[in-house]
Backbone as a ProteinNet text record, in pm:
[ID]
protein_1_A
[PRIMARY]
XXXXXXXXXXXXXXXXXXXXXXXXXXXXXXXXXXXXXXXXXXXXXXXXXXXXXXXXXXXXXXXXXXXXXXXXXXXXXXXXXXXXXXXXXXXXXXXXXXXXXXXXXXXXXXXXXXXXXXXXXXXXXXXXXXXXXXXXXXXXXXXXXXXXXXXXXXXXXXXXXXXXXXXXXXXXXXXXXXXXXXXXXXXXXXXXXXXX
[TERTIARY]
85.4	0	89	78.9	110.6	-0.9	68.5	56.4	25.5	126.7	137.9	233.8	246.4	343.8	409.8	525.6	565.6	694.2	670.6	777.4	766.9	726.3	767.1	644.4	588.2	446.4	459.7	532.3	559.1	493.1	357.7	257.7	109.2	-3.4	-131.6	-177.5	-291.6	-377.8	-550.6	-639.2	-749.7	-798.7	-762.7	-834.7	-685	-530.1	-456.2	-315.3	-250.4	-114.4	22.6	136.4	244.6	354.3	377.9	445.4	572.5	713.8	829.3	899.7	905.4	1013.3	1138.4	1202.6	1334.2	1427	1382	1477.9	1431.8	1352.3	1329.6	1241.6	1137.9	1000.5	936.4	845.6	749.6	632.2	499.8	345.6	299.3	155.8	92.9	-60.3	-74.2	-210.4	-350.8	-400.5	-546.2	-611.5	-670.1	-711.6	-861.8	-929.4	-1087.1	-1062.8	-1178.7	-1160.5	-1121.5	-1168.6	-1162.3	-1018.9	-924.3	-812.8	-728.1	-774.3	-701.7	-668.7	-765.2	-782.4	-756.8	-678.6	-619.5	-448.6	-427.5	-264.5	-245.4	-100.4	1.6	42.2	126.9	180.2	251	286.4	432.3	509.9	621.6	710.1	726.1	664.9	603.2	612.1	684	654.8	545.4	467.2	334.6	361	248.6	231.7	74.4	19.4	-76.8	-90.8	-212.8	-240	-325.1	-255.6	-301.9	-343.4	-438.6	-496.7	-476.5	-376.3	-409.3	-471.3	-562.6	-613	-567.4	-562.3	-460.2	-639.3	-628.8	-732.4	-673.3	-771.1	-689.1	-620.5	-670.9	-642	-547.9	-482.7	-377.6	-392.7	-290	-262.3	-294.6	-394.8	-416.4	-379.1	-311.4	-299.7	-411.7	-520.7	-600	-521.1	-507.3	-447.3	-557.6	-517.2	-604.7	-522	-561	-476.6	-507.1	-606.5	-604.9	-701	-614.4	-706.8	-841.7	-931.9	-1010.7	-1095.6	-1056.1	-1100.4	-1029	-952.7	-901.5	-1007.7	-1007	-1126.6	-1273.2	-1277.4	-1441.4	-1469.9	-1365.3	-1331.2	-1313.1	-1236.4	-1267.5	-1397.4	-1455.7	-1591.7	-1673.3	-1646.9	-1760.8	-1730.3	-1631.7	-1584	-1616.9	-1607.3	-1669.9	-1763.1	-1879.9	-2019.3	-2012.1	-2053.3	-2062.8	-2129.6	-2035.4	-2076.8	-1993.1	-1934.9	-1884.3	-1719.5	-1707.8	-1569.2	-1513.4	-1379.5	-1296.6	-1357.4	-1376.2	-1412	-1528.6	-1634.5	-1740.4	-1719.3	-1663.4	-1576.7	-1553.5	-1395	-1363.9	-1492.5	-1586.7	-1675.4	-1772.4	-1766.5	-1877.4	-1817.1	-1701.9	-1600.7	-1600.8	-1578.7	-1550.9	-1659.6	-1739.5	-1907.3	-1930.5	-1917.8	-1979.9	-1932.8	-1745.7	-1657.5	-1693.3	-1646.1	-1673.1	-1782.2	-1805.2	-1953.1	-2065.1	-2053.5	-2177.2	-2244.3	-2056.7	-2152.9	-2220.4	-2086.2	-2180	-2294.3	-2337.3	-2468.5	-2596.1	-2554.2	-2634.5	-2659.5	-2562.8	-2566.5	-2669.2	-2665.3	-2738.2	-2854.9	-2870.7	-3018.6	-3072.9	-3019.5	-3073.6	-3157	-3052.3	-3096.5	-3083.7	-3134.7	-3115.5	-3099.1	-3171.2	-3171.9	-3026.5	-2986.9	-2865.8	-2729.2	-2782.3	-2658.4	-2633.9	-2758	-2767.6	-2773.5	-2706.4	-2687.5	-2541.5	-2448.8	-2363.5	-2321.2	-2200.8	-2221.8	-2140.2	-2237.4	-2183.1	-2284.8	-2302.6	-2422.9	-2576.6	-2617.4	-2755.2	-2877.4	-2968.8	-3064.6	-3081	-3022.7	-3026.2	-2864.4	-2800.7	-2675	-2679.1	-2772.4	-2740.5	-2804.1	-2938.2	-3023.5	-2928.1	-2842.4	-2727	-2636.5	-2604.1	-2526.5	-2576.3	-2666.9	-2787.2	-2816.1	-2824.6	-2903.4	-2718.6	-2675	-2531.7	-2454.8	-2422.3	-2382.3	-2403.7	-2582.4	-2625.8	-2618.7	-2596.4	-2547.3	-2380.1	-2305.2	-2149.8	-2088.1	-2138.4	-2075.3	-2088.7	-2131	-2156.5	-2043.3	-1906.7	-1799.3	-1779.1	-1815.6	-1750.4	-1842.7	-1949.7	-2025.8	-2013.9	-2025.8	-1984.2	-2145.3	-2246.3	-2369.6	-2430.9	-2559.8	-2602.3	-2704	-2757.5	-2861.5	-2966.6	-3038	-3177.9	-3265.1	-3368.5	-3438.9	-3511.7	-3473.5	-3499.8	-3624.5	-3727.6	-3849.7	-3921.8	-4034.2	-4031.1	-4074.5	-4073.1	-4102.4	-3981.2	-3846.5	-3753.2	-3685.6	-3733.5	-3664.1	-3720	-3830.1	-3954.5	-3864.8	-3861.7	-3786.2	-3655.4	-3580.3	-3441.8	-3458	-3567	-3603.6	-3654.9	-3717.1	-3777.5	-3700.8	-3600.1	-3452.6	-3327.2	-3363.3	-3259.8	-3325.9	-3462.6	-3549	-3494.2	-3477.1	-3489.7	-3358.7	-3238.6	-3119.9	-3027.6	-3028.2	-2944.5	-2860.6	-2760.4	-2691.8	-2746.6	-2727.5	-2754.3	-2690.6	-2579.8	-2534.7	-2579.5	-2561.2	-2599.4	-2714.5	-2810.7	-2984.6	-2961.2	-2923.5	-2895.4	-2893.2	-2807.6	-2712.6	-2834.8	-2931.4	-3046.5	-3152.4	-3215.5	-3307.3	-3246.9	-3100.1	-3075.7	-3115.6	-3067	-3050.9	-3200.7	-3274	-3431.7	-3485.9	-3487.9	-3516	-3442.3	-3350.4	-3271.2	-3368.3	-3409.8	-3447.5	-3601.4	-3684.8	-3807.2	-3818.7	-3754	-3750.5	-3910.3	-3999.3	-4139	-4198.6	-4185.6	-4262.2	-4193.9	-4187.8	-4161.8	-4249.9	-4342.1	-4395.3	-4311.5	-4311.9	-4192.3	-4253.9	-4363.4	-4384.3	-4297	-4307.3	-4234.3	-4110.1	-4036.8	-3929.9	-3863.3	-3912	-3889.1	-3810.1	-3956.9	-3983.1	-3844.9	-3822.9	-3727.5	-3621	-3527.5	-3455.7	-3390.1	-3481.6	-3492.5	-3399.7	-3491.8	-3425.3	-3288.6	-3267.1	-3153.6	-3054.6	-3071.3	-2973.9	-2925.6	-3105.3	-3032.8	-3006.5	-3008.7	-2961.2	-2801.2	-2716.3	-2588.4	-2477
-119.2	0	124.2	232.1	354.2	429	468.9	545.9	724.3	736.9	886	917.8	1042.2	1015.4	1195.1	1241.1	1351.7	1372.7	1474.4	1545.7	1657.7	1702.6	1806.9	1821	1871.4	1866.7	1909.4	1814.2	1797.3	1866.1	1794.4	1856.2	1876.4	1894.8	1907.9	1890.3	1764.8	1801.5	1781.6	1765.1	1759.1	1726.7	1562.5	1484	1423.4	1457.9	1391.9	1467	1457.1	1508	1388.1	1429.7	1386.7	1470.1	1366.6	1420.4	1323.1	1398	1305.7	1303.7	1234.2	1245.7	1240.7	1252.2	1302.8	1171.8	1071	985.8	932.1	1030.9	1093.5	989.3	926.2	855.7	919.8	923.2	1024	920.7	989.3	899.7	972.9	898.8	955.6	916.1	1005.9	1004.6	1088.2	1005.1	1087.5	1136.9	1242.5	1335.7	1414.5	1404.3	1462.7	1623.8	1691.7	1871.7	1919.6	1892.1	1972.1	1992.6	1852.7	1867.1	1929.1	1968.3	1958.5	2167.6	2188.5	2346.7	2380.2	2295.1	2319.8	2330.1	2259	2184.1	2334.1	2349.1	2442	2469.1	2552.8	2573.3	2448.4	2436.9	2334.5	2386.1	2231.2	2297.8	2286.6	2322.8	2344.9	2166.3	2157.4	2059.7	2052.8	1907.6	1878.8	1751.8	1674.7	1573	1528.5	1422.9	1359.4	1250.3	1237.9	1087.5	1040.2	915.6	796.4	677.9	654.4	462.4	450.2	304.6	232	139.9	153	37.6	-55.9	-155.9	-282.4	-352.7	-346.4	-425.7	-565.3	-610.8	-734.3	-617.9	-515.9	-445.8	-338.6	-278.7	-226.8	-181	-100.4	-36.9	106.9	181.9	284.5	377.9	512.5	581	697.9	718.4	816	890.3	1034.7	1087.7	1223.7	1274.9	1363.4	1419.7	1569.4	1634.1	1610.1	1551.5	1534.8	1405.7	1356.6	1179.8	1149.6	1251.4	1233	1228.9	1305.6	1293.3	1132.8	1077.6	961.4	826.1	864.6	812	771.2	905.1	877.9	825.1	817.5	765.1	636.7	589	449.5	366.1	510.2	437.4	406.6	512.8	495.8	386.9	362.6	238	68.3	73.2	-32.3	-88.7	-3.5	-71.9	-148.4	-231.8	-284.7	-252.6	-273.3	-185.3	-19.5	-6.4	133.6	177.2	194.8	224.8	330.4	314.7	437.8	541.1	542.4	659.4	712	637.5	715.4	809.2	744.9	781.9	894.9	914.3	1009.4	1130	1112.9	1189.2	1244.7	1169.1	1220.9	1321.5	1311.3	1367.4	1539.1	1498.5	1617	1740.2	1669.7	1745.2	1776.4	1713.2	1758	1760.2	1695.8	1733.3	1624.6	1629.3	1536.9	1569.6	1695.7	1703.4	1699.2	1796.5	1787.5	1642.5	1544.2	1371	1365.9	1361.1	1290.9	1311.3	1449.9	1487.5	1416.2	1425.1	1395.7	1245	1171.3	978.8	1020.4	1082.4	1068	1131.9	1207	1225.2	1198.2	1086.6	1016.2	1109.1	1201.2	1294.7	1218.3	1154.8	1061.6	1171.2	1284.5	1382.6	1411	1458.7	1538.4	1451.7	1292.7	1172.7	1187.7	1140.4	1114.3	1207.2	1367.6	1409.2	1419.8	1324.7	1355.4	1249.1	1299.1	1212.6	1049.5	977.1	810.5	751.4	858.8	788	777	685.1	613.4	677.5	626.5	670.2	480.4	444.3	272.4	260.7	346.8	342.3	421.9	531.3	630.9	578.7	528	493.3	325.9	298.8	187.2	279.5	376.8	417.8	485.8	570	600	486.8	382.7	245.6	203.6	233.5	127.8	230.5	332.1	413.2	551.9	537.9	628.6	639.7	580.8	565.4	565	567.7	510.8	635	736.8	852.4	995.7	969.5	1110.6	1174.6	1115	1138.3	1274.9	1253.4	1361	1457.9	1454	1622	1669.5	1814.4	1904.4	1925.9	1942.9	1950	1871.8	1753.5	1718.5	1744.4	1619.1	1598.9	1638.9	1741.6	1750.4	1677.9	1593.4	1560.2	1641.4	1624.5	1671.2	1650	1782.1	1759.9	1718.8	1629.4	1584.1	1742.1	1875.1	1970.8	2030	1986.5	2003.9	1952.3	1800.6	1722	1765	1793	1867.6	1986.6	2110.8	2208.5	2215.2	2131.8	2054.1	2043.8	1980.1	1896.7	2040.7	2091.7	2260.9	2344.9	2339.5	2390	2397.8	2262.6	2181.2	2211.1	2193.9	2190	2363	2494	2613.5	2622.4	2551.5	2570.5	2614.5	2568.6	2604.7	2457.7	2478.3	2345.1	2273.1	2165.1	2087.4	2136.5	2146.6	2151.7	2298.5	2414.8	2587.8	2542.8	2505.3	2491.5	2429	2336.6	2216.3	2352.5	2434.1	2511.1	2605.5	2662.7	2770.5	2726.1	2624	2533.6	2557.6	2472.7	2437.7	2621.5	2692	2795.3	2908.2	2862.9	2869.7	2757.8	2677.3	2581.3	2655	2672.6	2756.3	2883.1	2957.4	3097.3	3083.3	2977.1	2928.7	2747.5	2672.5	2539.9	2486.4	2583	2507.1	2504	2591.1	2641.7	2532.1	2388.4	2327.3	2278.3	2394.9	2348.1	2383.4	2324.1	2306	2446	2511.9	2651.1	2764.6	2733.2	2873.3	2838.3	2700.5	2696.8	2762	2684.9	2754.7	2881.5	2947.6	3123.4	3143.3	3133.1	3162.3	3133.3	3003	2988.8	3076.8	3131.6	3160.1	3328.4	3375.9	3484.7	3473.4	3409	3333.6	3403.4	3281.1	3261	3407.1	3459.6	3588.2	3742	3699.2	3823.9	3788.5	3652	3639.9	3724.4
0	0	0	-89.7	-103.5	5.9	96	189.1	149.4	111.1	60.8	-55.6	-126.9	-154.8	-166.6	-153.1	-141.2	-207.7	-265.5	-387.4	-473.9	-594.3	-645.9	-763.8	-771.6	-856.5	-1010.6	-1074.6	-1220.9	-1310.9	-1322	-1404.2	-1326.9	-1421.2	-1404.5	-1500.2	-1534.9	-1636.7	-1576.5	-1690.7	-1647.7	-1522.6	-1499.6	-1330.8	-1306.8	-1362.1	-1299.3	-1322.4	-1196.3	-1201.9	-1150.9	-1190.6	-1136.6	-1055.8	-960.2	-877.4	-869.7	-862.6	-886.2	-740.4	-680.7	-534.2	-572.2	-444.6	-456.2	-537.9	-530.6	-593.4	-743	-780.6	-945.2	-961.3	-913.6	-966.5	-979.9	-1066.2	-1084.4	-1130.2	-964	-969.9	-1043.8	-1137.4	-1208.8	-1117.5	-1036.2	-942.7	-999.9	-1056.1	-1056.4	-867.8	-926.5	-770.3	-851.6	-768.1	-791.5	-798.4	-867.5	-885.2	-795.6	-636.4	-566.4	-506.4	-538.3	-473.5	-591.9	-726.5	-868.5	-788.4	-767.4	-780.1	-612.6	-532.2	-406	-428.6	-544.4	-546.6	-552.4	-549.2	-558.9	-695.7	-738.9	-856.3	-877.8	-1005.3	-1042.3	-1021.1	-992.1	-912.5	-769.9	-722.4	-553.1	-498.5	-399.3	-333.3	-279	-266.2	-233.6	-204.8	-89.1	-6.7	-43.5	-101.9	-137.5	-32.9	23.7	97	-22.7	-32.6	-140.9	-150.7	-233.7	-233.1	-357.3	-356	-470.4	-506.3	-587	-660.7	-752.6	-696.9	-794.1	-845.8	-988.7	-1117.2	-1158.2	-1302.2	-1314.7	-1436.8	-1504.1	-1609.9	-1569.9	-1450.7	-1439.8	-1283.6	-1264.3	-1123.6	-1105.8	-1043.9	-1011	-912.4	-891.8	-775.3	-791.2	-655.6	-659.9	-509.2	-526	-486.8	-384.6	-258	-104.6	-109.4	-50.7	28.2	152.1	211.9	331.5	398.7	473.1	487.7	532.9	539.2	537.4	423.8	259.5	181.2	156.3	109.3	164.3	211.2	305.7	397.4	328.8	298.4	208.5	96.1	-2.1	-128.4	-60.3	11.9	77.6	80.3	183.3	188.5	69.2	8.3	-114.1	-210.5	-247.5	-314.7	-226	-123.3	-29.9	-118.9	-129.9	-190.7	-327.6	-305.5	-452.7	-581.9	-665	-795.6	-857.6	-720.6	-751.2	-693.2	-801.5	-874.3	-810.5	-838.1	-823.4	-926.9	-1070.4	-1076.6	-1066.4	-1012.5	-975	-843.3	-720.6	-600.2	-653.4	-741.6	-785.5	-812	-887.8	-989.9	-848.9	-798	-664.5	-579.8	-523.2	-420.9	-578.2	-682.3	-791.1	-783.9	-788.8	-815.6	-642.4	-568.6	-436.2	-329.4	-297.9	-219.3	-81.8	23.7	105.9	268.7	255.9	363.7	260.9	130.8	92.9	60.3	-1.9	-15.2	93.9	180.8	296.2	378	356.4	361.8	266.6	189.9	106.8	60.8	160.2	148.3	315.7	405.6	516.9	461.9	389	405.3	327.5	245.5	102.5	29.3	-4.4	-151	-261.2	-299.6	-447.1	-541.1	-593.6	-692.8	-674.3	-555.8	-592.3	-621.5	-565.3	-584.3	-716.3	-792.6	-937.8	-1009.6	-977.9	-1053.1	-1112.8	-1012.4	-1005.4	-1155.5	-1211.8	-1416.8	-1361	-1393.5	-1411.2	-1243.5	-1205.7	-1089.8	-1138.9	-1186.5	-1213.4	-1061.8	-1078.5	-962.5	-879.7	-934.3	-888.5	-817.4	-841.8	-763.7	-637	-682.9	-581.6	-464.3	-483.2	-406.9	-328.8	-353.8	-290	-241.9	-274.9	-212.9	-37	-75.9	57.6	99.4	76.8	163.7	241.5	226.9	241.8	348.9	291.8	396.1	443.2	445.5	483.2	649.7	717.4	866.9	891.8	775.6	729.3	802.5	757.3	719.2	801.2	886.5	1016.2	1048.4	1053.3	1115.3	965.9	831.6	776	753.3	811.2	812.2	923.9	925	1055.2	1160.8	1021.9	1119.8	1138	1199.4	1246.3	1049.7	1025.8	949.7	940.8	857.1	804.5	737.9	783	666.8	532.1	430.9	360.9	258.1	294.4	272.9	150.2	107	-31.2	-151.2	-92.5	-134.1	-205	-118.7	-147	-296.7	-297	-407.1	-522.6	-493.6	-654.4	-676	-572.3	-586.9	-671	-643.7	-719.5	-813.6	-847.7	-985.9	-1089.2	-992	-1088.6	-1106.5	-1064	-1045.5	-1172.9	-1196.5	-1282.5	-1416.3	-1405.9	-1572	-1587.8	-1481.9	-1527.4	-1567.3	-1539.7	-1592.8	-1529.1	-1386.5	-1303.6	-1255.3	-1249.3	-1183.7	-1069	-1059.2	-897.9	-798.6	-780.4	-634.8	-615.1	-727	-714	-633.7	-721.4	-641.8	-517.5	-535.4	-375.7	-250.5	-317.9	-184.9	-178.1	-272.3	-211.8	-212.2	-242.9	-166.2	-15.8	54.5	146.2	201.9	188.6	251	234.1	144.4	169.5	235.3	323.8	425.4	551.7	559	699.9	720.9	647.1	630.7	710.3	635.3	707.9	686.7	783.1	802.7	788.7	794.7	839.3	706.1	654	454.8	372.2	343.9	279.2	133.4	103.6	-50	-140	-220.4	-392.7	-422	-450.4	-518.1	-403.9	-320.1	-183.1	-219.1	-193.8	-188.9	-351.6	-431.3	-550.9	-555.3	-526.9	-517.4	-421.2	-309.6	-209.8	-261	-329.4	-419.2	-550	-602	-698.6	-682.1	-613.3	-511.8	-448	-382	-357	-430.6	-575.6	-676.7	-749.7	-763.9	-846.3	-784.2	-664.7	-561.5	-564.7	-594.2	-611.2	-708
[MASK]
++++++++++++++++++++++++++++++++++++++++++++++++++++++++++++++++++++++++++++++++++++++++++++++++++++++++++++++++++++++++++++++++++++++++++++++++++++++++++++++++++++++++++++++++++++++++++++++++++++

């Protein structure tokens, strides 16, 4: 097991960079968006916590800046059926409280919106470790009202991204927790977005 690995940050491309240590190897670690647009310049020494995946079709390094993202890519690969790069694609699109928010409060809409997650995966993924995963959100779980998921869904048809809406839905529910119809929330949303 590759533990970590630390050295000198070669390149960057799309979902994967290399990094060469001091005794001139150079890993070729795929790492999800969020850690792509944390790294440092090239050049710059940098420290990755890493899992590899050994296939029958080759050897993989997916590459953290910090072990708790690590951690969750763990978990999420656990379940059966799902891959490192879905792991990857999930942690990309929604980072590691919003998953794990969103595996506890079995948001299926916002799982499956994420690209290569089905609504038959997502809904395994919420069944499996929707209790898994408390340790990586900071607040305490909302259920999330079925006014809400319509809202999402009315959201998405107007042409706004998932996680954008996700986040003013969420923050039209904080504003008035009790008003959970899809037309208010909407409306409150909507406002939200274009007061940004």
């Amino acid at each position: 097991m590759i533990a970590h690995v630390r050295g000198r940050l070669a390149s960057k491309s799309a979902d994967r960079v290399v990094v060469e240590t001091p005794g001139g190897v150079g890993y070729d670690i795929a790492v999800p968006l969020g850690v792509m647009e944390r790294l440092p310049a090239i050049g710059t020494e940098v420290t990755l916590s890493t899992e590899l995946v050994v296939r029958e079709d080759g050897w993989a390094l997916y590459g953290f800046l910090d072990d708790a993202e690590r951690r969750f890519f763990q978990r999420l690969t656990s379940v059966s059926g799902v891959g490192p790069k879905i792991g990857i694609a999930l942690l990309s699109a929604l980072g590691v409280e919003r998953g794990a928010r969103a595996l506890r409060e079995k948001n299926i809409g916002l799982l499956s919106s994420v690209s290569g997650i089905g609504r038959k995966t997502a809904e395994r993924l919420a069944l499996e470790l929707g209790e898994k995963v408390e340790e990586f959100t900071e607040a305490p779980s909302i259920a999330v009202p079925v006014g809400a998921e319509a809202a999402l869904k009315a959201l998405e048809r107007l042409g706004y991204a998932v996680p954008e809406a996700d986040r003013a839905i969420r923050q039209a529910l904080a504003g008035n927790g009790t008003e959970t119809e899809t037309e208010t929330l909407v409306r409150r949303a909507l406002q939200i977005l274009t007061t940004r």
